[in-house]
N, C-alpha and C positions, 0 to 999 in steps of 0.2 A: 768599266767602260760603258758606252751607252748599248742599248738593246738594237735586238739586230732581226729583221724579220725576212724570209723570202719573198722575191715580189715574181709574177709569170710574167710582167713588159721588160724587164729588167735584169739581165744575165749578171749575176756578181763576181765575173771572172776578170781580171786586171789585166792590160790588154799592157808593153810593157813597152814594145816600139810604139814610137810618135812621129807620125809625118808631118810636116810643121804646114805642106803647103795647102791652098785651095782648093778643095774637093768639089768635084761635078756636084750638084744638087741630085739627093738623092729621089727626091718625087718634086714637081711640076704645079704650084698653084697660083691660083688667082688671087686677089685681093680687094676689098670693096674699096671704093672712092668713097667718103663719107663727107658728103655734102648737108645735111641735117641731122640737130642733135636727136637723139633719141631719149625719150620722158624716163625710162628706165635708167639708162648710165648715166646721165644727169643727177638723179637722184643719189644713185648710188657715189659717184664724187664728192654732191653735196656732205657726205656724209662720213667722210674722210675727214679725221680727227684730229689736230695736231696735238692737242695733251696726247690720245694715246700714240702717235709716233713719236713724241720725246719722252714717254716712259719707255718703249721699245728702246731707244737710244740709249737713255739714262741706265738700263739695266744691263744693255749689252757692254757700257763704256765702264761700269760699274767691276766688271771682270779688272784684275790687274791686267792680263793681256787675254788675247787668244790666239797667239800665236800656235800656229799648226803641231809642233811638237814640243809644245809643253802641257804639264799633266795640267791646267786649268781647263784647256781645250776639252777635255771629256766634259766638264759642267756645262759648257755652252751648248755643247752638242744636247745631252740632256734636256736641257733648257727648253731647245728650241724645239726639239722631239713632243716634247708633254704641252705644250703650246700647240702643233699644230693637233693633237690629242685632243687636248680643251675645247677646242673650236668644233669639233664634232668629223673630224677626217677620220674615215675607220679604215682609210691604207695612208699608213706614216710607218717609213722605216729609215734606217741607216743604209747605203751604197758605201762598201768599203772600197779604198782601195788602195796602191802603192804607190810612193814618194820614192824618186831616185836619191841616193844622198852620196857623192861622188861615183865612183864609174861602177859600183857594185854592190853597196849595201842597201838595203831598200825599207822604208819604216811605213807603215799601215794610217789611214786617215780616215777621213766618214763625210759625205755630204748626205742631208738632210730634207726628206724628199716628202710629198706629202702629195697625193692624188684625189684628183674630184672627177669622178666618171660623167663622161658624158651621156647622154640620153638617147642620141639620133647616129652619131658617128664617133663611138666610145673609141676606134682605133685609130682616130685623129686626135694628135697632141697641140696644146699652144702652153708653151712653157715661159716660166717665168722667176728669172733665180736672182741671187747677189750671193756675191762670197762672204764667209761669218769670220773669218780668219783678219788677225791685224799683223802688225809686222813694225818692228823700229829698226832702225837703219845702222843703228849705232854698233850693232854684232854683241853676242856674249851669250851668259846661259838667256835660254828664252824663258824659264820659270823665272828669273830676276828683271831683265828687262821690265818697263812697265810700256803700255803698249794698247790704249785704249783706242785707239782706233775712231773717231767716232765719224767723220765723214769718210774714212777707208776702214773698213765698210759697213759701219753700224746705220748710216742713215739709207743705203741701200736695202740692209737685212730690215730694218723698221720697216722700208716702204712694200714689199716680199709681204710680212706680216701682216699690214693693214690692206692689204688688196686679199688677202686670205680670209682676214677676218670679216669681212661686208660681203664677199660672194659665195661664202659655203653655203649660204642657206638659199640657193636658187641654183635653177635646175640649166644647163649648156646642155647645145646638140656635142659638140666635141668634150671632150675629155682635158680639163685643165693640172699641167704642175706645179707648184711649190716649190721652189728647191734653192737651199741656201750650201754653197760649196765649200769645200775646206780646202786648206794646200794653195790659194790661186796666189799670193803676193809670193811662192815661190817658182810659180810655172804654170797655172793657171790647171793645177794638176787632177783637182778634184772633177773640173767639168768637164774639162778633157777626156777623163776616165768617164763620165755619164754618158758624154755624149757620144763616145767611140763606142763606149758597147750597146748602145742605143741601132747605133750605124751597122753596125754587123747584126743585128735584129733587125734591120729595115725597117724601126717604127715608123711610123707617118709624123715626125714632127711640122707641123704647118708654119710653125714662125717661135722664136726665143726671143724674147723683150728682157734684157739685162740693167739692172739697178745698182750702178757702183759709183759713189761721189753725186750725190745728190744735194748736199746743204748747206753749201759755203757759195756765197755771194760778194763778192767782194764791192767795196763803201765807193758810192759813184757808179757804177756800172749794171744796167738796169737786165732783167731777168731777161733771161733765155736760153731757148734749149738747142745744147750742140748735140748732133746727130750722128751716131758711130755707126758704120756698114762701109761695107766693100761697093764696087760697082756691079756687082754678081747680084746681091742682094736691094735692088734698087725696087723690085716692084713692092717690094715688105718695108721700105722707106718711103715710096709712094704713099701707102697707105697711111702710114706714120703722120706723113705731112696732112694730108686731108683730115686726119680725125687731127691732131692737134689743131690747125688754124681754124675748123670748125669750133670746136669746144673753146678753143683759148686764141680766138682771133687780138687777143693783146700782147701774147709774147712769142716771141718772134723763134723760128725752130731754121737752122742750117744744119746745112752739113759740116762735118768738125772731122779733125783725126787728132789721135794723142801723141804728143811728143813722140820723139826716135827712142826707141828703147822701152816703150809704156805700153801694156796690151790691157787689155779685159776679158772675160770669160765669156762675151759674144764670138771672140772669133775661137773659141773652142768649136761651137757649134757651126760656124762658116768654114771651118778646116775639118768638119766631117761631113760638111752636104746638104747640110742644112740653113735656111732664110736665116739673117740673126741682125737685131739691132740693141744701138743702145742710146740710151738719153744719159747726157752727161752736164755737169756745169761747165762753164766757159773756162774750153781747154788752155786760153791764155792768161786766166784768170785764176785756175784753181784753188784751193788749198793750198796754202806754204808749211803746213804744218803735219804733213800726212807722214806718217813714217816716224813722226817722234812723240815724246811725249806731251806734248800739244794741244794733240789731236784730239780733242776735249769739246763736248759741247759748250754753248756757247761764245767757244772761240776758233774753231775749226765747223762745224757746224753752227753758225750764227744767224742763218735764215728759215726759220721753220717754214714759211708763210712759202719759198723756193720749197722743202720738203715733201710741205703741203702739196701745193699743185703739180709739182713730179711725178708722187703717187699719184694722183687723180687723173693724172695722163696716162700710166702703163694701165693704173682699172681699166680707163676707157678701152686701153687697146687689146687686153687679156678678153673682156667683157665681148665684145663686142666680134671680133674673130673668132673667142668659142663659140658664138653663135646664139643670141639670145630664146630664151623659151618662156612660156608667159605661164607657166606652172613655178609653185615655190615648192619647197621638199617638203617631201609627207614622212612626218617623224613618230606617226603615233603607233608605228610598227616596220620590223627589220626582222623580212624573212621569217622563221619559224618562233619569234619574241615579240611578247603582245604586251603593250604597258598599258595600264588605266587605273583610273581615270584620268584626262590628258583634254583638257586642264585641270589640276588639280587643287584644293584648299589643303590640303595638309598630307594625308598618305598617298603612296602610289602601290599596284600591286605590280609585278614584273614576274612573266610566268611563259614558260616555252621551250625554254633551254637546259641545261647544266650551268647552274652559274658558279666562278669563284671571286670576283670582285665588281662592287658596284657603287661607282665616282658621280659625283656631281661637281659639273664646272660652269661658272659665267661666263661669256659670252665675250672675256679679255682672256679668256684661258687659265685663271685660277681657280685649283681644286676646290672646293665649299668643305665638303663631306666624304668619307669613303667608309664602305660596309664591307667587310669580308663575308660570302656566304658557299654553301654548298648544298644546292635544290636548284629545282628547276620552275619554284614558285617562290617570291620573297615579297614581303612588305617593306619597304622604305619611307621611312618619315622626314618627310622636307619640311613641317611645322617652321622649324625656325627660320626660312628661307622667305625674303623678303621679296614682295610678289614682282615678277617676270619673268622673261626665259632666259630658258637655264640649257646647259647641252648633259645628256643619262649616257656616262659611257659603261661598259658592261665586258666586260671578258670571261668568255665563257672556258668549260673545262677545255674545249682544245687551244686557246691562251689566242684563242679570235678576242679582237674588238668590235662592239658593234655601240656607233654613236647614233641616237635618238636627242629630238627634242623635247623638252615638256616645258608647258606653262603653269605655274604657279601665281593663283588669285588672291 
């Protein structure tokens, strides 16, 4: 099964009643009116990739299923664990917790969580999830089933991904999360569980931006974004509106609600007290082919170029709520671990700690390299490492991770 780490925001006790209703807000915020782009989140949209959201896709759809209780599901979980790894996050852990499965047996699941500290007000949250789990409709074993998922919810979990990957390496006054859920196409069970035990901590969540059904466009019917919230949650759809018709005054953003019987893992977070929205494609338009085997890129997922500017809408709104700071991360040391020389041509020394393993990964979050060591001084030779930056993750003897950047010339 995947690795499982304690976190102090985050209680991993399984909370087992569920009140389905509308919960008071549990703290009270404002929200900016965003009337001018700003040269920073600008840039950073620009920069939103669509080869790398349909390798995200491609690998996620690539799974026979991920259906929540089939033994595939542990790879994905995995997967997606050592990705937010790669990327240079040194808090990624697994949130376990329980799936009801008739009136009394109950089977164990994982959302996939991944934390960027913020700078100025680390104990304000702006989270940002999609559920990783697929589901066909057809019933039977769920390891035979095939069940790729790719617009429910691979091109949410890609868009999750690539707003991860362009803002790790700058600094927020608030504290941003990551988080891809598991269990939601049966109860929305995984965020439910984050967000309940979140609630009974009274973190400060400020706003949840939800990425589910993102890439199907249907032929004739020109892009736009439908708008999921409550009336409770209107001033965190205010905001919504302002930064999308700023940034994307050409496609047009409503309000929207899902069919009878259809939820999302936004209103996990609105049925425990907290703001929550979501951007969805055109709910009368959707996918026809979600829930079966179909659901394939290129034909369930047919619009990158919709993919595209979906993500570059939740960046903007992750970005831009945590709070912009005009410092980028200082990687050439973490705490009592000193790397040098940084940048480098060839060796690097890494010296301060107890080390027992030391990973090099690019910047898509594949390993390069990995040393096994035990000193608290090691030499590593990047020679063969073709020049740019790269992320140095390091786990020392108490089985901490500590991710550094280096440049290679």
């Amino acid at each position: 099964m995947g690795k499982r780490f304690s976190f102090v925001l985050v209680l991993l006790t399984v909370i087992l009643g569920r009140g389905w209703g509308q919960a008071p807000l549990i703290y009270e915020h404002t929200y900016p009116a965003v009337t001018v782009e700003d040269a920073r989140v600008r840039t950073w949209m620009d920069q939103v990739d669509a080869d790398s959201l349909e390798s995200f896709i491609t690998h996620l759809t690539d799974y026979h299923t991920r259906a929540w209780n089939s033994r595939m599901v542990y790879e994905v979980q995995d997967w997606l664990y050592e990705k937010y790894v790669g990327m240079g996050f040194d808090t990624v852990f697994l949130h376990d917790f329980k799936v009801p499965l008739g009136d009394s047996l109950y089977e164990t699941s994982d959302n996939v969580i991944a934390v960027q500290r913020g700078t100025l007000y680390p104990d304000e949250y702006v989270v940002c999830g999609a559920h990783y789990d697929s589901y066909n409709k057809a019933g039977g074993d769920p390891d035979s089933l095939r069940a790729p998922g790719a617009d429910d919810n691979a091109s949410g979990v890609a868009g999750v991904l690539e707003i991860a990957r362009l803002l790790r390496g700058h600094r927020f006054e608030r504290s941003i999360v990551f988080a891809n859920w598991g269990a939601e196409e049966v109860g929305l069970h995984g965020s439910y569980a984050f967000a309940h035990d979140c609630a009974e901590q009274r973190l400060d969540i400020v706003g949840y931006f939800n990425l589910d059904m993102i890439g199907y466009l249907k032929d004739g019917i020109p892009m736009q974004v439908l708008l999921l919230y409550t009336g409770r949650d209107s001033l965190l759809a205010n905001y919504t509106y302002s930064l999308s018709n700023t940034y994307f005054p050409d496609m047009p953003i409503q309000h929207g609600w899902l069919h009878a019987g259809a939820d999302s893992d936004y209103s996990s977070f609105n049925r425990n007290g907290y703001s929550a929205v979501q951007t969805f494609e055109h709910t009368y338009f959707c996918s026809p082919y979600i829930h079966t085997p179909q659901d394939i890129l290129g034909l369930s997922v047919n619009s990158m170029e919709q993919e595209k500017r979906f993500t570059e809408l939740n960046l903007g709104l992750v970005a831009t709520l945590a709070g912009l700071s005009d410092a980028s991360v200082e990687d050439a040391e973490e705490g009592d671990l000193l790397v040098y020389p940084n940048p480098t041509s060839g060796f690097i020394t890494l010296k301060g700690l107890p080390m027992r393993e030391v990973s090099v990964y690019d910047l898509t979050g594949q390993c390069l390299l990995t040393e096994t060591c035990h000193a608290s001084t090691f030499q590593l030779d990047v020679v063969s490492l073709a020049a740019g930056i790269y992320v140095l993750r390091v786990v020392d003897d108490s089985m901490l991770v500590h991710s550094l950047r280096i440049v290679k010339y």
